[in-house]
C-alpha positions, 0 to 999 in steps of 0.5 A: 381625787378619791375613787371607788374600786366599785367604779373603777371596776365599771372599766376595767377587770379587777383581778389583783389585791388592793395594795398590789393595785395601788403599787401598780397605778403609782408605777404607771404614773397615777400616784395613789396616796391613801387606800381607805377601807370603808366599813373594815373595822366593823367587826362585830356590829350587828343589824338589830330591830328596834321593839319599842322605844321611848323616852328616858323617863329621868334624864335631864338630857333627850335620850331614849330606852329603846329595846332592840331585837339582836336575833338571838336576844333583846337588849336595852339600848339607851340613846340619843338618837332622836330619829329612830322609831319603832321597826327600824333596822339599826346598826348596833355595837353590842357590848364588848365590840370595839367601834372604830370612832369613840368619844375622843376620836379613837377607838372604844369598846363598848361595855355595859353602861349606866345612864341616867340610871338605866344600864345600856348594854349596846350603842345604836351606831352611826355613820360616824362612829363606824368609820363610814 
């Protein structure tokens, strides 16, 4: 059974460090197998708002060229994400962030990118991609 420390702290004072926890709830008969750090590996990842968005005007594949407002600068972003729309605050990995689930599984770090002829220089992130 997988369980949150935000719950468990519902019941009980949580004054120690996670592995130190872990220890003592195994010691006390409650084995625990994993510890899973949600989120730990974003490093870098920023919140940007998306300007515009519109649709690649020569990819054969759906893809979009979004601009996206990082705080300090905007950058085009081309995606595939068919559900983002203007206004929306988007998790962003910029160029040279390293995101914990690439194309294969691993981690990748982003780099400037053609595709379909226009350079990405970020990638909007999902769920998956940031380890969530």
């Amino acid at each position: 059974m997988k369980v949150p420390l935000t719950w468990l702290a519902d019941y009980v004072d949580l004054d120690l460090p996670v592995d130190d926890l872990a220890h003592k709830l195994t010691m006390a008969g409650l084995k625990v197998e994993a510890i899973e750090r949600v989120g730990e590996d974003g490093t870098g990842i920023v919140v940007g708002e998306v300007r515009e968005i519109d649709p690649h005007p020569s990819s054969r594949n759906p893809l979009w060229v979004a601009k996206v407002d990082l705080g300090d600068r905007v950058e085009t972003i081309v995606t595939g994400a068919s559900n983002v729309k203007k206004g929306d605050k988007v998790p962003v990995a910029p160029v040279g962030v390293t995101i914990p689930v690439g194309r294969d599984g691993g981690a990748m770090v982003i780099e400037p990118r053609p595709m379909a002829g226009i350079t990405s220089r970020g990638m909007l992130a999902s769920e998956r991609e940031l380890g969530i």
